[in-house]
N, C-alpha and C positions, 0 to 999 in steps of 0.2 A: 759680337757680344754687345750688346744692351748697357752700359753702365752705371753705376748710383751717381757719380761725379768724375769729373777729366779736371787735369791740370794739365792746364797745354800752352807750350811756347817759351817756358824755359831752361835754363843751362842748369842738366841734374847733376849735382857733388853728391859722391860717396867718398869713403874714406880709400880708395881704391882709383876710383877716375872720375873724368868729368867728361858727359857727353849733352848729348843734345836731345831729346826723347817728350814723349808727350806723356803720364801719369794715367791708368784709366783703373778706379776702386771699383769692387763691387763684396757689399758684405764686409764693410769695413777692413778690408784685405788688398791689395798694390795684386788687382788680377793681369792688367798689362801693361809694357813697357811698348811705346811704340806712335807711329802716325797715325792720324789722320781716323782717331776714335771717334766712335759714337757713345755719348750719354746724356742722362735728363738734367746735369748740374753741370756748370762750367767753371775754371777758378782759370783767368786768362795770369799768365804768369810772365808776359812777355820782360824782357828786359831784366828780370827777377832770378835768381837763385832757389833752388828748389833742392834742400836736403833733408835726408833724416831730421826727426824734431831733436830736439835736446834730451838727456836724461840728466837729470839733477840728483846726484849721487852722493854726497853727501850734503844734507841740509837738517835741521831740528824744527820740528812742527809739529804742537800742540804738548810737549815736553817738559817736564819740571827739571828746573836742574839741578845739579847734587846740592844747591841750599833750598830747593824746592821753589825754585821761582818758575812761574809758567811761561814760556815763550808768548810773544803779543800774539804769532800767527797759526790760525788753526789748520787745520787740514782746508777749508774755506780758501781763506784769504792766501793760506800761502801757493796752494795751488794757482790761484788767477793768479798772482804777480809772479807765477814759477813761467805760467801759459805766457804773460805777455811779454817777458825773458826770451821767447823762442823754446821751449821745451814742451816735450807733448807726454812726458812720463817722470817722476821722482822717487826716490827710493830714501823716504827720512829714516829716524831709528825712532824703535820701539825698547824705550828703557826700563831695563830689570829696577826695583826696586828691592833692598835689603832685607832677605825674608820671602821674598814672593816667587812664587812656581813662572815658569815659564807660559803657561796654559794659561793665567792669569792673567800673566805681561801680552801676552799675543790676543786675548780675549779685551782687554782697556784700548789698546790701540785701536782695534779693528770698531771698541765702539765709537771711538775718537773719528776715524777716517771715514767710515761706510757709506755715512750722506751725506759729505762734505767735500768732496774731493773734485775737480773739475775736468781733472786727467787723470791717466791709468800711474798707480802704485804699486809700491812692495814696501817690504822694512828691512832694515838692518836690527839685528838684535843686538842693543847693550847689556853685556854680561857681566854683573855688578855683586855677582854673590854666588860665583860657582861651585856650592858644595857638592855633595856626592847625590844630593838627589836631584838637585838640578843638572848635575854632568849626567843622570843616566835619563834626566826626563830630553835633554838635546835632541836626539833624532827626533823626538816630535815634530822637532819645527821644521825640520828636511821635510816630514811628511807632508805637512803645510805648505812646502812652498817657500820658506823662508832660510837661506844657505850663509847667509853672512854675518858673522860675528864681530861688533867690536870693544875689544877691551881698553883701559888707561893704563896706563904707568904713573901716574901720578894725581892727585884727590883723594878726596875720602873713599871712592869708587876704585881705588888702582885694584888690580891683583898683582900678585905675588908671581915670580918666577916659574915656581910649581905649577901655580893654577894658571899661568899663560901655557906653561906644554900642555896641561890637560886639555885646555881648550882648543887648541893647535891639533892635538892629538887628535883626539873626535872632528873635526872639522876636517882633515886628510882625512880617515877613514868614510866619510861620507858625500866628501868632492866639495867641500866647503870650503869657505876664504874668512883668513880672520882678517879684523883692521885694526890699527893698531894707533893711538894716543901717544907718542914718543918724549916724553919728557922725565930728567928723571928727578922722584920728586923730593927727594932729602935734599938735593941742590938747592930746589927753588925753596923751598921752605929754610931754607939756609941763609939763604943770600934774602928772602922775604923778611928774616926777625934780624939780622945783621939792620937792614936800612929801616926798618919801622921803629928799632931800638935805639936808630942817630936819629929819630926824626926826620926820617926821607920818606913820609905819607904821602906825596900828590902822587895824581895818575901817573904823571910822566915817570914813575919810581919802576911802574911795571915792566919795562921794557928792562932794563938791569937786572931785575928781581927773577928775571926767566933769563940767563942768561944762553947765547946759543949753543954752548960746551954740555947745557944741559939737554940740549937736544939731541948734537951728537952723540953723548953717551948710550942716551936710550936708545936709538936709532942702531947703535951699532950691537946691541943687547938683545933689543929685538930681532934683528937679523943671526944673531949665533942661534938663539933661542928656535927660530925656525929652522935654521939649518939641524938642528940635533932633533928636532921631531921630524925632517922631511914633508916640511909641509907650505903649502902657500902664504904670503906675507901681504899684507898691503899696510905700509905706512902714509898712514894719512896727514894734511895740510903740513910737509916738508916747505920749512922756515928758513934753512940757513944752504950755502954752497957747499961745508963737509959733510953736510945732512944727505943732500944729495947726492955727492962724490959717493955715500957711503951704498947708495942705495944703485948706484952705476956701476959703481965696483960687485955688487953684491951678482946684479944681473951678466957682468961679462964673464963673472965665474963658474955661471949657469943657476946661482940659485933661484928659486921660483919666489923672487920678491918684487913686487910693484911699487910706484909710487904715487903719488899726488900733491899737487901747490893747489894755492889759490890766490884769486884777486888781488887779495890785498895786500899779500905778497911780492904781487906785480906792482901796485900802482900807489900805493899808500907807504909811508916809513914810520918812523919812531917821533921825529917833528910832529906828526897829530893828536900825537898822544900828549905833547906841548904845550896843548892849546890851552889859551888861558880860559877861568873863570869855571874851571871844571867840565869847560867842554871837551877834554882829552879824553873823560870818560869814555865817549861815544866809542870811541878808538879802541878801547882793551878787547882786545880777544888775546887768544893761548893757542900756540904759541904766536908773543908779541910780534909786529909789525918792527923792521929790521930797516937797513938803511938802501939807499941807490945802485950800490954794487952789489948788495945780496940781489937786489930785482935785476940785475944785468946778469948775472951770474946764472937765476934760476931761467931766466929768458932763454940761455944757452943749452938749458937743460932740458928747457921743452923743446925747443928745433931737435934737441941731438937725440930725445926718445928715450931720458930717460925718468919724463912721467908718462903713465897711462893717461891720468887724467887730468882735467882740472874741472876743482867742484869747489861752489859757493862756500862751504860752511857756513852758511847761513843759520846765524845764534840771533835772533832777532830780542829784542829788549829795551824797551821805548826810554826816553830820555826824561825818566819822573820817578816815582816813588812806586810805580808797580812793575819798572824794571832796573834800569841802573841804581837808582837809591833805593831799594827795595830795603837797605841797613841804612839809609839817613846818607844825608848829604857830606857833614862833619864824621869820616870816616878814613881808613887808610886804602891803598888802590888793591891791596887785598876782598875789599869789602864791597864795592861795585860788581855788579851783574857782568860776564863774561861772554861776550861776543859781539857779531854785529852785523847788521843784515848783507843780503847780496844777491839773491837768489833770480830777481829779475836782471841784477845788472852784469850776470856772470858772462853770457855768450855777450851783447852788444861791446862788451870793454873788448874779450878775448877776440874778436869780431876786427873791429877798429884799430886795437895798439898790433895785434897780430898780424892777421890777413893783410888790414890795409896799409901796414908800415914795411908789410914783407919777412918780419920775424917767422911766420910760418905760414904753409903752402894753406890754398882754400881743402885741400885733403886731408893735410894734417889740422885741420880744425876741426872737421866732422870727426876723425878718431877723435881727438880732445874731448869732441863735446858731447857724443851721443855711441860711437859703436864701439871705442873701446870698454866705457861702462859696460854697453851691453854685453859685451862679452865677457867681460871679467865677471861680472854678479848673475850673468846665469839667463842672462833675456834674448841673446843672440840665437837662430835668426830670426826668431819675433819682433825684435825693436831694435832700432838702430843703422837701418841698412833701408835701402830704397830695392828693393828685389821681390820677385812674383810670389807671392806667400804670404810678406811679410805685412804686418797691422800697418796701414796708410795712418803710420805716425810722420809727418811729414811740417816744416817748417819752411814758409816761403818767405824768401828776405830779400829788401830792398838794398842793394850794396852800396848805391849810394846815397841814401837817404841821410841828412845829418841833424843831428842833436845838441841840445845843451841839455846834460843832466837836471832833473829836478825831482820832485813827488814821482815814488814807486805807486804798486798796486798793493803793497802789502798793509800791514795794519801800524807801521813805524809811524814815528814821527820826525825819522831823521834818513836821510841816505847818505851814508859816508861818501860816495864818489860826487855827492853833490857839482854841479859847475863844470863836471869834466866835456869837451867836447868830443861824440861817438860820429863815424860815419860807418853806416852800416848799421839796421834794424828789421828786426821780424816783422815784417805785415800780415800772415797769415799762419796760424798756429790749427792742426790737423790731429787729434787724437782717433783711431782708428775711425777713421775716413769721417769724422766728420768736424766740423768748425768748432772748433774752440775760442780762437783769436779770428776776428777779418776786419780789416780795415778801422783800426782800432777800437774795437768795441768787441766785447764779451759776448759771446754765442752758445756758450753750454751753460747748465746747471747744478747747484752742486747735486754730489750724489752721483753725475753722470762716469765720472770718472771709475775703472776697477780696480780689481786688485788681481796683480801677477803675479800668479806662483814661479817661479823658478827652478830649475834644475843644473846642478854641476856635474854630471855626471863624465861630460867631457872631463876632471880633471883627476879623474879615477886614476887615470893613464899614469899621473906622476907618480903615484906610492909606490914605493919600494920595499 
């Protein structure tokens, strides 16, 4: 066979094994696994790592947030700094707005993404207003292509108890996964007018004002909540160790709940949000950034399995008046824009403090980073896996290439992991077989990028 492009000469990781194989596409498809190919394009990989691309699974792009602030990055820009991240596919959410149809919500994103995107997409649905005609307009979006639901516990956006089973409900009956926002929010709102009534305004306030007892609760809420509908769970960016525990324990009892951390989890604490002269701002995301032993804790929780994954959250929000001071600078830490970027820097950190420090196997990073996503959201085995079929979504990385952190590719003005030193970086980013990333510079356009329908119908199996 005749090829479009080979990738030849390096050590192929899946989430499963690591061998030694040559890559040969044809039709943007992984057509062989093997020696001594022939084709018209070469990607020499010698010495080089060659897995699955990334999937960036949770991230916020081009989104207003519940005080309508717009994220800096659009479908555009976040994509390229998703690409130079190492990832060849991302899955943002597409947020319901109070009042509006689902057809609608799926119709604004899709104008948002279409011709912007640089890699292949889907969405998650925020479901911010589940009446009764939006629960029965929901199979739509199965029909679409779109399986995954997620709700809050806490914002102006939470639901209620009732409307997390219903949502839960229809998502089991159609092989869908809900996610879940675990905080609960009379706590923080509690403990929020408690310290802004003593006068404890600065950012550094945020971190007490969420405290983690509020996380656990919701976490463990959530989990009854699906155990009584029989339905699939994913609790998303898990902050604390009983957060965890809860989500471990939930799984050894067999219920069908997942989890998820993230970065900053890992690598960042409560000390940043410290920082003087209101640069702690940068720092606020929900739930807040915790101390050294919560990160040794949840380090133990990814070697032991029990997250699925680990995703960016990626809330970008530039460091000025069109996104952190969006309410003025003279403000309580209430009133600053919540989140903060990550999306490029998720595999290289997970890459470097993981792989290269030994906390986890080069196999358990690709489950991390790219096929348990796919599996769980519904892309397995189209994405995520290096096998004859599947889209030549593919990330080639240099293991020992090393870095000082500095300027992303996104539209920020800030990188929280600023200064860190990485070894280990993508040099060559593949969305179905063709160049996205090479040799650091941008190869596709936007627009190039699709959009993946998805199917759960694997998970039919669990209803009872």
């Amino acid at each position: 066979m005749k090829h479009d492009l080979i990738i030849k000469g390096g050590k192929l990781v899946t989430a499963n094994e690591t061998f030694s194989a040559d890559i040969g596409v044809k039709d943007g498809r992984i057509a062989t696994l093997g020696e001594n190919l022939d084709g018209n394009d070469v990607i020499n990989a010698d010495n080089k790592l060659v897995m699955p691309g990334g999937i960036e699974a949770h991230c916020h792009i081009a989104q207003e947030s519940a005080n309508g602030i717009m994220t800096s990055d659009d479908y555009e820009s976040g994509s390229i700094s998703a690409a130079f991240g190492g990832n060849s596919c991302f899955v943002p959410f597409a947020a319901q707005k109070k009042g509006e149809s689902i057809a609608a919500t799926i119709a604004e994103y899709d104008r948002r993404a279409e011709t912007k995107s640089v890699i292949d997409y889907s969405y998650h649905l925020i479901l911010t207003d589940p009446n009764k005609e939006v629960l029965d307009e929901l199979p739509s979006a199965f029909e679409r292509g779109i399986t995954s639901f997620k709700v809050f516990m806490t914002y102006a956006t939470r639901v209620s108890d009732a409307q997390f089973l219903d949502i839960l409900t229809i998502a089991r009956r159609h092989g869908g996964l809900t996610m879940v926002h675990a905080e609960n929010h009379d706590m923080l709102s509690w403990m929020s007018n408690a310290l802004t009534q003593g006068g404890y305004t600065e950012p550094r306030y945020h971190a007490p004002a969420r405290p983690s007892l509020a996380e656990e609760e919701a976490i463990n809420r959530a989990i009854s909540l699906s155990k009584l509908a029989n339905a699939p769970l994913m609790i998303v960016h898990v902050s604390t160790p009983k957060g965890a525990e809860l989500v471990a324990r939930a799984r050894m009892d067999g219920a069908f709940v997942f989890g998820e951390t993230c970065p900053q989890y890992l690598f960042l604490t409560r000390d940043d949000i410290d920082r003087p002269d209101l640069e702690g701002a940068k720092y606020i995301c929900s739930p807040p950034l915790r101390d050294i032993p919560t990160q040794e804790a949840l380090w133990r929780h990814i070697a032991g399995g029990t997250f699925s994954v680990v995703s960016s959250d990626h809330a970008p929000y530039r460091f000025d008046e069109s996104g952190k001071f969006s309410n003025g600078h003279d403000v309580d830490f209430r009133s600053f824009a919540n989140g903060m970027p990550g999306i490029e820097m998720r595999l290289p950190l997970m890459f470097s403090e993981g792989v290269v420090k030994g906390r986890i196997s080069l196999n358990q990073f690709v489950g991390l980073s790219s096929t348990n996503a796919a599996r769980l959201y519904g892309m397995l085995p189209r994405k995520g896996t290096l096998a004859i079929g599947a889209d030549a979504d593919i990330a080639i990385w240099d293991p020992n290439e090393t870095r000082i952190v500095g300027d992303m590719h996104d539209a920020m003005d800030y990188n929280p992991f600023e200064g860190m030193k990485i070894t280990g970086w993508p040099t060559t980013v593949l969305t179905q077989g063709q160049r996205v990333i090479d040799a650091g510079k941008l190869h596709a356009n936007p627009g190039d990028g699709n959009f993946i329908p998805v199917s759960y119908t694997h998970l039919r199996a669990h209803e009872t």
